[in-house]
C-alpha positions as CSV (number, residue, x, y, z in Angstrom):
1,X,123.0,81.4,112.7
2,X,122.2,80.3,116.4
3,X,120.1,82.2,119.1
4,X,116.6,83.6,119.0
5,X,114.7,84.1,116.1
6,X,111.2,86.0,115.8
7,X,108.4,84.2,112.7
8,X,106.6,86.2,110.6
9,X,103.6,84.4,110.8
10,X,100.2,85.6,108.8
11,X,98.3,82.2,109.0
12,X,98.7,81.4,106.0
13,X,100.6,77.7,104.9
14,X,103.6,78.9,104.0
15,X,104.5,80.9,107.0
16,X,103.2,78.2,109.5
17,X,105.3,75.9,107.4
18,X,108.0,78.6,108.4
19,X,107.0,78.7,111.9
20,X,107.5,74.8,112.3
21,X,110.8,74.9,110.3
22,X,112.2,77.6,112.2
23,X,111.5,75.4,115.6
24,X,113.9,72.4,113.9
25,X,117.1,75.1,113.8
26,X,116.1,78.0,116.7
27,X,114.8,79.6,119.6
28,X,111.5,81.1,118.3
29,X,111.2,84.2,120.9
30,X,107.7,84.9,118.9
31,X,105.7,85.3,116.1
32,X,104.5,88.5,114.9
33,X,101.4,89.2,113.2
34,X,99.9,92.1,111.4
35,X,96.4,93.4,111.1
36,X,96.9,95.9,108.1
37,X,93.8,95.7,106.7
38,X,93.2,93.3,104.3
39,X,90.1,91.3,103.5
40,X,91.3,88.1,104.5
41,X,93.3,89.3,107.4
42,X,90.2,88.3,109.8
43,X,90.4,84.8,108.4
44,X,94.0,84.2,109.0
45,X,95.0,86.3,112.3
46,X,93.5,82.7,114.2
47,X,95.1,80.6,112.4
48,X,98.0,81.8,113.4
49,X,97.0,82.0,117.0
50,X,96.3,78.7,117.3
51,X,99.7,77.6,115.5
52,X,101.3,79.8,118.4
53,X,99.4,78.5,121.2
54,X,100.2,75.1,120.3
55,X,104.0,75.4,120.4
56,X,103.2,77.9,123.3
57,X,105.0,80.6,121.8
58,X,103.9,84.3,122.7
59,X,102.0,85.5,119.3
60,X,101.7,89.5,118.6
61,X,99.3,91.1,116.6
62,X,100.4,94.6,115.4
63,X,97.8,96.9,114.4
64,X,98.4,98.8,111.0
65,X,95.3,100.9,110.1
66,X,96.9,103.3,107.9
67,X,97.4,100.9,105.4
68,X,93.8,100.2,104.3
69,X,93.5,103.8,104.9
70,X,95.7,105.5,102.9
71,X,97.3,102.8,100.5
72,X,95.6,101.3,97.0
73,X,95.2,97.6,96.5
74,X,92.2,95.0,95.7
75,X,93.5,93.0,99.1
76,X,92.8,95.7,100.9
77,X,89.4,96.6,103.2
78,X,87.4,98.9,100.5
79,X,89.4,98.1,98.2
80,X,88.0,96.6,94.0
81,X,87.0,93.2,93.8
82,X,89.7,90.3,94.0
83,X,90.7,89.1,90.9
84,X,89.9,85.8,89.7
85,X,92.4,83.4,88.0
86,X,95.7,82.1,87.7
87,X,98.3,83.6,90.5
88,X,100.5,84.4,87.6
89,X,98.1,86.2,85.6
90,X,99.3,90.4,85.5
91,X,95.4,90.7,86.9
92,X,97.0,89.8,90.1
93,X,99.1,92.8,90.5
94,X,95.7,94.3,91.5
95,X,96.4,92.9,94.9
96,X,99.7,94.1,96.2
97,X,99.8,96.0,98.7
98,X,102.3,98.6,98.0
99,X,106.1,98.2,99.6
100,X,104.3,95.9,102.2
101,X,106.9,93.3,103.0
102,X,109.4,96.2,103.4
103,X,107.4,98.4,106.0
104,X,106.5,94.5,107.8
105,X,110.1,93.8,107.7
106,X,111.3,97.3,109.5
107,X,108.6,96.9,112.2
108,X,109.1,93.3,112.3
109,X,113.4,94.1,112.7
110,X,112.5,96.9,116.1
111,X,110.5,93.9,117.5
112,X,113.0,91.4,117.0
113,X,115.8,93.3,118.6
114,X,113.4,94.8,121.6
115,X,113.1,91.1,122.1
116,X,116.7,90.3,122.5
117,X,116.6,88.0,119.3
118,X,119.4,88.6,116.3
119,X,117.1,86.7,113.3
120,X,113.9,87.2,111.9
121,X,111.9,84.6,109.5
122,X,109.9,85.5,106.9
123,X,108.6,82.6,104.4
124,X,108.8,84.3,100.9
125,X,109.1,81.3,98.3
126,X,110.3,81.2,95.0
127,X,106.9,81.5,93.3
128,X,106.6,84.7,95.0
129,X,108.4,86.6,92.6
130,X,106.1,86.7,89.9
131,X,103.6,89.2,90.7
132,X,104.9,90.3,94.2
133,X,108.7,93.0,94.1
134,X,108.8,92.8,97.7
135,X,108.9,89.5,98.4
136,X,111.9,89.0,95.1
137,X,115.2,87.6,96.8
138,X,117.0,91.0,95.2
139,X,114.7,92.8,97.3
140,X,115.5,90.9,100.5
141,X,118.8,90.6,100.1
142,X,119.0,94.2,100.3
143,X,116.5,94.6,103.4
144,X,118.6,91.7,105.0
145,X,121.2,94.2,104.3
146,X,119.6,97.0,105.7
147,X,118.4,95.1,109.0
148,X,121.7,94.4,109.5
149,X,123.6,97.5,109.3
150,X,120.4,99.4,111.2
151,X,120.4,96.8,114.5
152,X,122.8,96.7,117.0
153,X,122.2,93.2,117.3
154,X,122.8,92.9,113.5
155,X,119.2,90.8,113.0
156,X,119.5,88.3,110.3
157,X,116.6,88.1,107.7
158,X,116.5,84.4,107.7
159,X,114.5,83.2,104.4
160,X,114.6,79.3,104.2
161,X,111.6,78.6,101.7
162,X,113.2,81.6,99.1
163,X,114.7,78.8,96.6
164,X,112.0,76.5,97.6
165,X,108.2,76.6,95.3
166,X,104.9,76.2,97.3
167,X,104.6,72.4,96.5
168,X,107.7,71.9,98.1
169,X,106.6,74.1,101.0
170,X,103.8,71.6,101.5
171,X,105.7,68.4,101.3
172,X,108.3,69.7,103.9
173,X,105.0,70.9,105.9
174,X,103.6,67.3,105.5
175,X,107.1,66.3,107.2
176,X,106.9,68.3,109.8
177,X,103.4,67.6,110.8
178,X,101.8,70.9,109.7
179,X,98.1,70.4,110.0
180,X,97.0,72.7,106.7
181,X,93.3,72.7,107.7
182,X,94.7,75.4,110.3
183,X,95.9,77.8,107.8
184,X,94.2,80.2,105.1
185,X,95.3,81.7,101.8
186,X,92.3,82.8,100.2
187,X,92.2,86.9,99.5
188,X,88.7,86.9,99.0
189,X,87.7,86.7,103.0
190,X,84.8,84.3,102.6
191,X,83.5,81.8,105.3
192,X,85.2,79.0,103.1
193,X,88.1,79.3,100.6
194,X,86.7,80.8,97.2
195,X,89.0,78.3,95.3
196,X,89.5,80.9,92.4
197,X,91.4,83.8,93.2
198,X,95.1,83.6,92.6
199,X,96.0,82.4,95.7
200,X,93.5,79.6,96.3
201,X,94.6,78.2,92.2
202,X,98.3,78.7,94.1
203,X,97.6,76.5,97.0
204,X,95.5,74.3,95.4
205,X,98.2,73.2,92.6
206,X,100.9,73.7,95.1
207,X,98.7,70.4,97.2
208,X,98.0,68.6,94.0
209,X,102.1,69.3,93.1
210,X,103.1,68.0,95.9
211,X,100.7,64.4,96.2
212,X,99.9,66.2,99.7
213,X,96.0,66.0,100.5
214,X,94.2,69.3,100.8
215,X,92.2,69.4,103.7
216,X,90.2,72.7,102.1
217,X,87.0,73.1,101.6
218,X,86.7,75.1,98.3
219,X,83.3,77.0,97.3
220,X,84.5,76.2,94.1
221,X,86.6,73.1,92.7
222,X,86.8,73.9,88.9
223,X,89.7,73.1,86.5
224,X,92.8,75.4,87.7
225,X,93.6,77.9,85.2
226,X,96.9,77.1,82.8
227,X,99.8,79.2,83.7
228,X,100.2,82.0,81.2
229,X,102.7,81.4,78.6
């Protein structure tokens, strides 16, 4: 696919990795940010502003209130403590947000063609699939389905990282000069990354995976929990 694309682009490493990928095949029109809620959401939002600005590429933050309002999940603002642990663990369903990727992905897919772009990237990864039904490739092939047939400009749901696992995510983000100090994954919303919750284990082991260095700063290093048999 050729022509403009729009990046979904939450701040954390695997969408910038996204962001920087997408710049090696397209036209990135913008990325597109959401501020649904969550705890850490005031911890990534700048990260990916300052990814933007430095490609100078117009970044939009969409507001999304309801979310935190009305739906039920430990990532959420108000929502039970974030669970502790592997990212694989079932304790980690505790912190999906219900159909989230699919209500992003039709706001995301009026954006893209108000924008006069036919593509949209989102950076769902293979590991995703574990605890997470919304970011599953069965479940995006049918929104990329869906965003087609509903556009006039037939948008493409362009997912290059979905056969890809976060270590790999990192070394091609090493390769394209990705500075990961810029980007947060922790769910807990601390000053610093927690280094326990599911996705601070995930991005930590994705580093170590990968023989990239982790430029985090952890308020916790200890052992990473086994992956549950």
């Amino acid at each position: 696919m050729s022509g403009k694309v729009v990046v979904l682009l939450s701040g954390g490493m695997d969408s910038v990795c996204a962001l920087y990928e997408a710049r090696t095949r397209h036209t990135v029109a913008a990325c597109l940010s959401f501020d649904y809620g969550s705890k850490h959401n005031a911890r990534e939002l700048p990260m990916a502003a300052h990814h933007a600005a430095q490609l100078g590429i117009e970044h939009v933050v969409i507001p999304l209130p309801f979310m935190a309002r009305h739906f039920v999940s430990s990532l959420l603002q108000g929502g039970t403590e974030i669970p502790r642990g592997h990212y694989e663990e079932a304790s980690m369903k505790q912190t999906v947000v219900p159909f989230r990727n699919g209500i992003l992905l039709a706001i995301a897919a009026g954006f893209a063609e108000s924008r006069e772009s036919n593509g949209l990237v989102i950076a769902a990864h293979s590991g995703d699939h574990a605890i997470y039904p919304d970011c599953r490739e069965s479940f995006l092939a049918a929104m990329a389905k869906a965003l087609e047939l509903g556009t006039y400009a037939g948008i493409t749901l362009l997912r290059p990282f979905v056969h890809m696992d976060k270590a790999a995510i990192a070394r091609r983000g090493q390769e394209l000069g990705v500075d990961f100090s810029k980007t947060w994954s922790c769910y807990a919303g601390g000053e610093i990354h927690c280094g326990e919750c599911g996705t601070c284990v995930e991005r930590r082991e994705a580093f170590e995976l990968a023989g990239v260095p982790d430029p985090t700063t952890y308020a916790s290093r200890s052992p990473l929990p086994p992956r549950p048999q």
